[in-house]
N, C-alpha and C positions, 0 to 999 in steps of 0.2 A: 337586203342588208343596206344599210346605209352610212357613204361615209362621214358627214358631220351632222352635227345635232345642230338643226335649223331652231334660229331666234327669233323668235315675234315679240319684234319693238312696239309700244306703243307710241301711235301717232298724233307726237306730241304740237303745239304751236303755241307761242310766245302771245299772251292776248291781255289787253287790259280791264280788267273784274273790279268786282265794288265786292271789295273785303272789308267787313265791320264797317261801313260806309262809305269807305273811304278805297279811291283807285290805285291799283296795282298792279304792277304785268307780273304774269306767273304762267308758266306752261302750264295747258289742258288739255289732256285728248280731247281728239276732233267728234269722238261718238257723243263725249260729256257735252260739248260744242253742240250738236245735232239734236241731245236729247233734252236742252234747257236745263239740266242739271247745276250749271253755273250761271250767273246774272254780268251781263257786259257791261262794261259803263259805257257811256254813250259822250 
């Protein structure tokens, strides 16, 4: 039996992206981060 219902947060981090060309900071999980899924601006 368990007594609370455990949360898996995801692990988010504040990064600056090239949205529509143009840069932004926006939280993205760290997996999204690891799997190039999102484009960093440089």
């Amino acid at each position: 039996m368990r007594a609370t219902k455990r949360r898996f947060d995801a692990n988010l981090q504040k990064v600056r992206l090239l949205v529509n060309g143009a840069p932004t900071r926006e939280y993205v999980c760290t997996r999204c981060l690891k799997a190039n899924k999102v484009q960093k601006a440089v």
